[in-house]
C-alpha positions in Angstrom: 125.5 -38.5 53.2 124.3 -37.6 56.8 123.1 -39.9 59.1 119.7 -38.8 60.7 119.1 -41.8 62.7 121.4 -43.8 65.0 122.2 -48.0 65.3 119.1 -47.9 67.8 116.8 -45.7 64.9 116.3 -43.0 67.0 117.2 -39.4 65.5 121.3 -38.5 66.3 121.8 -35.3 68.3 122.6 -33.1 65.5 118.8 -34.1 64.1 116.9 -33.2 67.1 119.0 -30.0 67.3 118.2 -29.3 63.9 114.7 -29.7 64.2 114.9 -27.8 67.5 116.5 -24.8 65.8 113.7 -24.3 63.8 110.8 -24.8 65.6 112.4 -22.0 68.0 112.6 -19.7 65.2 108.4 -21.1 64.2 106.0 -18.3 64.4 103.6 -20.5 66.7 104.7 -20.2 70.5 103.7 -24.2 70.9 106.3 -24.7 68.4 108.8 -22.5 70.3 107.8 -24.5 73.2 108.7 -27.6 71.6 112.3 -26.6 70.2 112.5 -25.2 73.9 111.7 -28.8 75.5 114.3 -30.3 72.9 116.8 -28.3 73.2 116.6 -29.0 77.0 116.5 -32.4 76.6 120.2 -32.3 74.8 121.7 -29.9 76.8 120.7 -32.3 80.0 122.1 -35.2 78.3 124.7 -33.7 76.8 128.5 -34.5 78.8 131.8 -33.0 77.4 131.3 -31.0 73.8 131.3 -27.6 75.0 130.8 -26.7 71.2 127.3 -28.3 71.2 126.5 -27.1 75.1 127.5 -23.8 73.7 124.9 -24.0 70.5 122.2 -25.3 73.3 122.4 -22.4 75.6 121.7 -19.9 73.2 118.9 -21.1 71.4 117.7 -22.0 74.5 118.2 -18.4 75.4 116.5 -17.3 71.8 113.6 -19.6 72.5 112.7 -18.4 76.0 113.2 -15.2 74.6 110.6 -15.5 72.2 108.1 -16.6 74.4 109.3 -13.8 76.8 110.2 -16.1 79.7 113.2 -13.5 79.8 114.6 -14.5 83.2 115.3 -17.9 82.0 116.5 -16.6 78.8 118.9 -14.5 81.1 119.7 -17.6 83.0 121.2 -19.6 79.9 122.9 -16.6 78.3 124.3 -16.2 81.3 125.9 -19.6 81.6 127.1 -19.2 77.8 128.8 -16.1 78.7 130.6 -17.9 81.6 132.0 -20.4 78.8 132.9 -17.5 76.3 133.1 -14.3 78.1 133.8 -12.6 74.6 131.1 -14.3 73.0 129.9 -11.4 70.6 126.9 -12.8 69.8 125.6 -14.0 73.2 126.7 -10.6 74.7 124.4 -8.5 71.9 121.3 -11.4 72.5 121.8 -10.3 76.6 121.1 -6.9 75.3 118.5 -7.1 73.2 117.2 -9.4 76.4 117.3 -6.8 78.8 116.0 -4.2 76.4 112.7 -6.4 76.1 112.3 -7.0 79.3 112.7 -3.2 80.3 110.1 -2.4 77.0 108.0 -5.1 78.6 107.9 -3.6 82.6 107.0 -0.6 80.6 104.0 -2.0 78.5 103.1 -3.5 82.1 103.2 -0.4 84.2 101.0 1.8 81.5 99.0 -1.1 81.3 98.2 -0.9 85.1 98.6 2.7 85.0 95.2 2.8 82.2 93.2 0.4 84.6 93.7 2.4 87.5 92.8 5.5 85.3 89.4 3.6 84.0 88.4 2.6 87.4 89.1 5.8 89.1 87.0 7.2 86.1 84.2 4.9 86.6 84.0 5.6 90.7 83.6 9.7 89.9 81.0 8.8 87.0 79.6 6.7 89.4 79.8 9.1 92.3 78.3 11.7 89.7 75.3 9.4 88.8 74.5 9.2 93.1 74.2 13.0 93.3 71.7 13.0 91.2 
């Protein structure tokens, strides 16, 4: 059987990673948030095991991701890469990060684009009404 605590009866490493790995993956961005904070709590206090350092970084990377802080996520995909440059799976995540941040500037722009529209719109109706 597993042990989820240590001698101290605090949760071992591979329990708070656990529980971290899921509340990433939570639909609720508090819970992402959470997993997040864990998940940099380990990799902080983490020294040697590049194996665990490697599982970190990308669900640190998945987690930022989902709350679309996507240069962070950037940041520690990054860092994995530099451990395993032929890292399949961290190479398609730094895709599918740049893609959202691309679809992202794009929402942004028409965003802006629509509220410049709508004002410019209000000023001629405006400029319509004074006319009158």
């Amino acid at each position: 059987m597993r042990r989820f605590k240590n001698a101290n009866g605090k949760p071992t490493d591979e329990t708070v990673f656990q529980y971290a790995w899921c509340l990433t993956r939570s639909r609720l961005l508090s819970d992402v948030k959470k997993g997040v904070m864990f998940l940099e709590h380990l990799l902080a206090n983490k020294t040697g095991d590049q194996t665990h350092k490697r599982d970190y970084l990308y669900y640190l990377a998945v987690g930022y991701t989902r709350l679309k802080d996507f240069n962070i996520a950037l940041k520690y995909i990054k860092n994995l890469l530099q451990m395993e440059p032929g890292n399949r799976q961290a190479q398609e995540l730094e895709k599918a990060i740049k893609s959202q941040m691309e679809s992202e500037a794009l929402k942004g722009a028409a965003m802006a684009g629509g509220g410049i529209l709508a004002a410019g719109a209000l000023v001629a109706l405006g400029m319509a009404l004074l006319k009158k």
